[in-house]
N, C-alpha and C positions, 0 to 999 in steps of 0.2 A: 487643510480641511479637517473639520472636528469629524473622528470616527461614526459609523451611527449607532448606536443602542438598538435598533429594530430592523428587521427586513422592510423594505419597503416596496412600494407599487411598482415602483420604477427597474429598481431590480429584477424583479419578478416575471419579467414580459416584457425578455428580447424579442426583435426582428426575425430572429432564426433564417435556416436552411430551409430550405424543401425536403419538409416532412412530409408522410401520410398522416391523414387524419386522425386514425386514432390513435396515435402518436400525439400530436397538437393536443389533442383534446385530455392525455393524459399529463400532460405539462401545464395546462391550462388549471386543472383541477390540483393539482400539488401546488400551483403558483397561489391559487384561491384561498386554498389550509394556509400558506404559510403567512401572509401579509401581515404586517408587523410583528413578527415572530421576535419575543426577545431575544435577543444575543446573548450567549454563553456569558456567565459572570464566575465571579471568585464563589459564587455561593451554590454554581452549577457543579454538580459534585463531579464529574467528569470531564469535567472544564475548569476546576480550582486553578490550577496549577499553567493553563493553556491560555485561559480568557485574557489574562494581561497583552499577550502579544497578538491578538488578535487585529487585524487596524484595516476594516470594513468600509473603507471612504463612498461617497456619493460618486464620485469616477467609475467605482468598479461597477456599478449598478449597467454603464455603459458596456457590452462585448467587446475583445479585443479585433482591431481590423479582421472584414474578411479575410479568410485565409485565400493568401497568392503561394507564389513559388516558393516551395520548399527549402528548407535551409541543406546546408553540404549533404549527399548520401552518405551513410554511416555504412562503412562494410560489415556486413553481419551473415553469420555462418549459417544458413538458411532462409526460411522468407520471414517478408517484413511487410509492416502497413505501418504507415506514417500519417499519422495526426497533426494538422500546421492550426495552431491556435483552436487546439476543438475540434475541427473538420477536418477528414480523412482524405488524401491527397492520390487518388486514384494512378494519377502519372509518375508517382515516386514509389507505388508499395508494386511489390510484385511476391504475388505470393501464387500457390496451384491450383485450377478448375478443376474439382474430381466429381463426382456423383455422391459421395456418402463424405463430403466434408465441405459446408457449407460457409464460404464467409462473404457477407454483404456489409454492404453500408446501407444504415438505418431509411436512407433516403430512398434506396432502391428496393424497399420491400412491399410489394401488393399490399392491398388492404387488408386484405385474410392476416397476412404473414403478420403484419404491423397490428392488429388486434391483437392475436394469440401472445405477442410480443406485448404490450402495453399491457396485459393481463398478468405477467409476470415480473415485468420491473418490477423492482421492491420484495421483492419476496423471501429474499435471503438474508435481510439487512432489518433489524428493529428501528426503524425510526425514530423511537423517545430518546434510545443513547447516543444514535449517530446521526442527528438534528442535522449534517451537512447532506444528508444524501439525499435530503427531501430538497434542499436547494437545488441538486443538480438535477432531478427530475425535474424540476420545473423552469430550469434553464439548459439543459443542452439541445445543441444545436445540430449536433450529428453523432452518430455514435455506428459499433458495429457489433453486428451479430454473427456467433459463430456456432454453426449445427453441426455435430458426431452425431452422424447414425449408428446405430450398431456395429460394434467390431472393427471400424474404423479406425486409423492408425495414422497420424501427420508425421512423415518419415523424417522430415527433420524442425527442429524448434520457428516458431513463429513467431517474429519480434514486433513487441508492436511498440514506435517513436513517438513518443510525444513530445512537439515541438512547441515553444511560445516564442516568438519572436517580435516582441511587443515594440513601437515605437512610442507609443502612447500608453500611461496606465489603465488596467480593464482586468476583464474576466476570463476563463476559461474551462470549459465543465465538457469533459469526454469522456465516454461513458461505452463500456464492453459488459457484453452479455455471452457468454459462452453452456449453452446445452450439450453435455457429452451425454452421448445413448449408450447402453447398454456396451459394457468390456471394449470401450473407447479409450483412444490415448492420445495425449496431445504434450508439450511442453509448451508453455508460452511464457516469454520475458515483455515484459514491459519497463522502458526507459523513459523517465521525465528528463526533460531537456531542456536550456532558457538561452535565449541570445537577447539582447540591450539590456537595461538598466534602468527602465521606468517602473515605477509600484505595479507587480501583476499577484491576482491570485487565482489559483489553479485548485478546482474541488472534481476532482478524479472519484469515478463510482466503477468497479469493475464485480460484476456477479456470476456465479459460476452454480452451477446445480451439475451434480452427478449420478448419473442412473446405475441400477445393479453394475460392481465390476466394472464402473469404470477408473479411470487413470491421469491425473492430472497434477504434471509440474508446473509451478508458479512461482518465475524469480522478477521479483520488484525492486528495480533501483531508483530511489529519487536523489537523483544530482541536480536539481533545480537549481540555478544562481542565487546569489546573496537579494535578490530584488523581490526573489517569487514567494508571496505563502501559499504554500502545499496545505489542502486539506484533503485526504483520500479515505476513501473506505473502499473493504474487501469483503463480500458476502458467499458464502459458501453454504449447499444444502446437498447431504451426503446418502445414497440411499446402501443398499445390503450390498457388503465385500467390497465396496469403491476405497481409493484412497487419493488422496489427496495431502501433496507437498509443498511446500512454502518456503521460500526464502527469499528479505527482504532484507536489504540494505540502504540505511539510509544517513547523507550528509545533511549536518543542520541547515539552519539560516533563518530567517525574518520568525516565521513559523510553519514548523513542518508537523503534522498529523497525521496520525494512518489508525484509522478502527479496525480490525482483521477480525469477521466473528465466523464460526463453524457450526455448524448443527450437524451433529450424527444422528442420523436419523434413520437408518436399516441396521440391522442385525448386521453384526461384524464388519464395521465401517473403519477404516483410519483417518489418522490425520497426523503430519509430522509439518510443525512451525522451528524456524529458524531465522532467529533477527539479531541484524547488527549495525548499531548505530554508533554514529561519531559527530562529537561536538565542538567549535571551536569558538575563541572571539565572544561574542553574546549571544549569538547562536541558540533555538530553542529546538525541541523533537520531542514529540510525545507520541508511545504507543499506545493503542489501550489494543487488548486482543481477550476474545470471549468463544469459549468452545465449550458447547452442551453436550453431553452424553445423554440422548437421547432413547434410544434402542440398546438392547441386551449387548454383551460381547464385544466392547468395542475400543477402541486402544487410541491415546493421542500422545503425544509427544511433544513438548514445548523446549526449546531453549532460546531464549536472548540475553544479548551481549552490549552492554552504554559503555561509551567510552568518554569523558567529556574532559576537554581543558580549557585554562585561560577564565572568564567569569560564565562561560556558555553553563545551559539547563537540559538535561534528560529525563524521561521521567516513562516509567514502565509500569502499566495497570494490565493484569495477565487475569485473566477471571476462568476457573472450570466448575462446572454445575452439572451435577450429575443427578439426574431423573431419579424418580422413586422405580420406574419399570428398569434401569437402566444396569441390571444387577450381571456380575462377572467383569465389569469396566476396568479398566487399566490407565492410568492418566497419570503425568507426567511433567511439572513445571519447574522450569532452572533457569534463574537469574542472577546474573553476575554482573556487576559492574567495577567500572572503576577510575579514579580519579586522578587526573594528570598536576590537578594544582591546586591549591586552597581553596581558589576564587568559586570553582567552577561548584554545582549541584548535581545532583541526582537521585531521584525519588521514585521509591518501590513499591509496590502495592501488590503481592500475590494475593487471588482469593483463592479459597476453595469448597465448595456447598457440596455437601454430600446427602442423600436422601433416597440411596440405595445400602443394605446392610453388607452386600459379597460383593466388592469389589478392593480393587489397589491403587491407592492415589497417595501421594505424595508430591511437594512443594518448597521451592529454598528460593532465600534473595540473601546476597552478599554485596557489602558495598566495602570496598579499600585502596589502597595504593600501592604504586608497583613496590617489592620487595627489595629493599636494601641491601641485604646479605646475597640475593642474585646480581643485584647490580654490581657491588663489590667485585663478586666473584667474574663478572665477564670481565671487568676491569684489570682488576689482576691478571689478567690472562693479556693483556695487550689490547684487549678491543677499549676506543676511545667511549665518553660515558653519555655520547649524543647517542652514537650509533648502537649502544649496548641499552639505554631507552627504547629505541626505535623496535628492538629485533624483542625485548620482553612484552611492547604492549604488541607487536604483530601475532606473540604466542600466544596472546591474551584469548583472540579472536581467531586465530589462523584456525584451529576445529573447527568452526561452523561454516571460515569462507572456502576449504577445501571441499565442502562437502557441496559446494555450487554445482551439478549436475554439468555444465555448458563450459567447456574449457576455454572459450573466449573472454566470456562474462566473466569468469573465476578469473582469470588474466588482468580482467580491465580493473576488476575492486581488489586485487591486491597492488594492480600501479598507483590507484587512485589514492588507496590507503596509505600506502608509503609514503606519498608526498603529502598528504593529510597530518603524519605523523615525524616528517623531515622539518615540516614549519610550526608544529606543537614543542618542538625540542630543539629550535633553531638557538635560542639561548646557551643550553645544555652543553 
């Protein structure tokens, strides 16, 4: 089936879950804007380098089966909610009922709640650069909300699964909204996950706003299959003292996206971003991440890390924009990559706009290959020259995947990586 060049009708207005209203009616109205929405091209500046692997078929316009029974439970070191195709699996998440930590599914929220809620979708996300978000407003099917009142504290990390279990090619668009109040704290990981092998793609929207002092860890794995294109965005709105952490990990495959943007937006705000991508085979991944310094005083932090072998593509678009009010700011961006083999690409694009006169900002991208004289050197030493690859690129990266807050998660992306990097140098 020939890809499509446009959004179409059909796409646009699934069957859905049992919403509320104004719920439907904001999905209805995002489905309305978007109808024949061109499709990202080579000439989409943000999409140059992405549009090729794009492959939008008339199937996917179809949603993936309702979701039925959950695929295996994953043990995981605190609670969890589990998303099967989209829709949240009430009999597989168990997560805690407290008074001042609010987590529903979209389905279950009064009318009041789901207004105040539809008022705020989109809020943290630009829509001209991250065109997919307005897709999933206008097609998800369930999604969940999560409320920190004041001072509130989730004593341990809260996982949330997300499953595709496709037997048929289709769609999936699951969608988290998280309000932390006032000197709240949370950790949340989110895991994409795929079981079969028919064409799926998966446009993941997760938004977060932070009130005065609050607190939020945010670790993103996409392990999606060779089958699934991942399209994701990460919207973030920061107010006075809040900080906010990020660590995302991601393996290639058909096409995999993530937009991460940040708005500092109160006096003395943070933000600490941490990414590490890996690429194999033909393999594609592309970052783009956009953090405004908004308000006076306020500090961010960037490092990512491409790794790509074989003929696979990386591609890393890091944007900081610093306000004309935004004076005292402290900004911070480091890119490094690096390349396992000839075949393979990777492409760097730091920005940095400046339009405050007292602030500290500084920016670097590096692209090379592992070091010979190190290699030599483990060599000589007895270690054979697979295993002495293996243990230079894990150094490559190993800084940013220790600094995984969740010592299970940090566990699982340093096994996954190993064997990531045991079949990159199976030659070797």
């Amino acid at each position: 089936m020939k890809p499509a060049s446009t959004l179409s009708t059909a796409f646009l207005h699934p069957a859905g879950q049992a919403l509320p209203e104004p719920l439907l009616a904001l999905r209805r109205q995002r489905g309305a804007a978007l109808v024949d929405m061109p499709l990202p091209t080579r000439k989409t500046e943000n999409w140059k380098y992405s549009s090729k692997y794009l492959k939008l078929t008339d199937e996917m316009a179809i949603s993936l089966p309702t979701a039925g029974k959950a695929g295996s439970a994953l043990a995981v070191p605190g609670y969890k909610v589990v998303f099967n195709n989209g829709v949240m699996m009430p009999e597989a998440s168990e997560y805690p009922d407290l008074e001042d930590i609010l987590i529903q599914r979209f389905g279950d929220l009064s009318e009041a709640e789901a207004s105040e809620l539809a008022e705020r979708l989109d809020s943290t996300l630009d829509n001209k650069t991250v065109q997919f978000a307005g897709v999933n407003s206008a097609r998800f099917e369930d999604g969940l909300v999560i409320r920190l009142k004041p001072d509130a504290v989730l004593d341990q990390p809260l996982f949330i699964i997300h499953e595709v279990t496709a037997d048929a090619s289709g769609s999936a668009f699951p969608r988290i909204f998280v309000d932390a109040g006032r000197n709240s704290r949370i950790t949340l990981v989110e895991e994409y996950i795929s079981h079969g092998h028919e064409a799926v793609m998966v446009n993941a929207v997760t938004e977060f706003t932070l009130a005065e002092g609050a607190n939020i860890t945010n670790i993103r794995l996409s392990m999606d299959g060779d089958n699934v294109q991942h399209i994701g965005a990460t919207g973030v709105l920061q107010q006075r003292s809040s900080r906010f952490e990020s660590h995302c990990v991601g393996f290639g495959g058909p096409l995999r996206r993530h937009d991460l943007q940040v708005r500092l937006e109160g006096e003395g705000a943070e933000c600490k971003l941490n990414g590490v991508v890996v690429t194999q085979g033909t393999q594609h991944y592309d970052n783009h991440t956009s953090i405004e310094h908004v308000a006076a005083r306020c500090d961010s932090e960037e490092t990512y890390r491409n790794i790509a072998a074989d003929k696979s593509h990386a591609v890393f678009n890091g944007r900081i924009y610093i306000h004309q009010d935004a004076q005292k700011s402290n900004a911070n961006m480091n890119n490094k990559n690096l390349l396992l083999t000839t075949g393979a690409e990777i492409d760097t694009k730091p920005e940095l706009e400046i339009y405050a006169d007292d602030v500290k900002c500084a920016h670097g991208a590096t692209i090379g290959q592992l070091d010979e004289e190190s290699l030599f050197y483990l060599v000589s030493r007895g270690i054979g020259r697979r295993e002495a690859n293996v243990l230079l690129t894990m150094a490559f990266i190993n800084e940013l995947v220790s600094q995984i807050p969740v010592e299970a998660v940090r566990e699982t992306v340093q096994s996954r990586l190993n064997q990531f990097f045991e079949k990159a140098f199976q030659e070797a």
